[in-house]
C-alpha positions in Angstrom: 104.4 102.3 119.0 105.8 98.8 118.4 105.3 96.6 122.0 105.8 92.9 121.2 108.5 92.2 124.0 111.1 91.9 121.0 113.4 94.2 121.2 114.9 94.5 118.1 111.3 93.8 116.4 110.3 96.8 118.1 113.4 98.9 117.0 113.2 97.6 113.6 109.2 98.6 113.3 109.4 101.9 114.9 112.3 102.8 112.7 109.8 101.7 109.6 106.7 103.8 110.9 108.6 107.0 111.2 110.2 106.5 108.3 106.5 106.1 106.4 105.4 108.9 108.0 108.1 111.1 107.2 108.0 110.1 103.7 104.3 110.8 103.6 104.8 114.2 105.0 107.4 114.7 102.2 105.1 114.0 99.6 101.4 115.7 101.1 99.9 112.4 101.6 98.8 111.1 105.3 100.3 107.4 106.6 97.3 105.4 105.9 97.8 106.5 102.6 101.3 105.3 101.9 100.3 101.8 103.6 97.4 101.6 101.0 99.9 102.4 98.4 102.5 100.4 99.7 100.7 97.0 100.4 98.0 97.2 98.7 99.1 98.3 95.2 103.0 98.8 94.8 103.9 95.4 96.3 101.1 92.7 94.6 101.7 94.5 91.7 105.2 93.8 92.0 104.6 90.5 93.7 102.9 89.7 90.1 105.4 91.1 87.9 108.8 89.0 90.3 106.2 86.0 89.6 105.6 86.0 85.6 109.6 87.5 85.5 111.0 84.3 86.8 108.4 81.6 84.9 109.9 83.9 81.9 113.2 83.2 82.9 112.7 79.2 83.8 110.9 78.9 80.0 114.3 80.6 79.0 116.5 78.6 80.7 114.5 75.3 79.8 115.2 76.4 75.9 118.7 77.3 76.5 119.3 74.0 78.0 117.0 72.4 75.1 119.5 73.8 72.4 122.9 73.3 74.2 121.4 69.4 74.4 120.9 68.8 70.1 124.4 70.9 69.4 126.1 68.0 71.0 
């Protein structure tokens, strides 16, 4: 499979195909279509969601900070 010259690259990637394509076997789908799912869907949409989750939390924190500032 993997033949970069890295070895543990190499490991590390054929240890993540067989992996996908055992889990696609497990659930009747082939491997190109648990990469489409994967890194096409699961992860930008997840990407997304990590992105508007931490402006959320810096608004948060801004406003906690905001409050703790007039209390004193």
């Amino acid at each position: 499979m993997a033949n970069s010259g890295i070895y543990w690259i190499d490991v590390i990637f054929n240890f993540c195909v067989r992996l996908l394509y055992d889990v696609a076997s497990i659930l009747g789908i082939t491997y190109e279509e648990i990469n489409v799912w994967l890194f096409c869907i699961i992860w930008p949409i997840f990407t997304l969601y990590m992105g508007f989750e931490m402006i959320r939390l810096r608004i948060r924190v801004i406003r906690l900070n905001g409050q703790a500032n007039s209390v004193k």
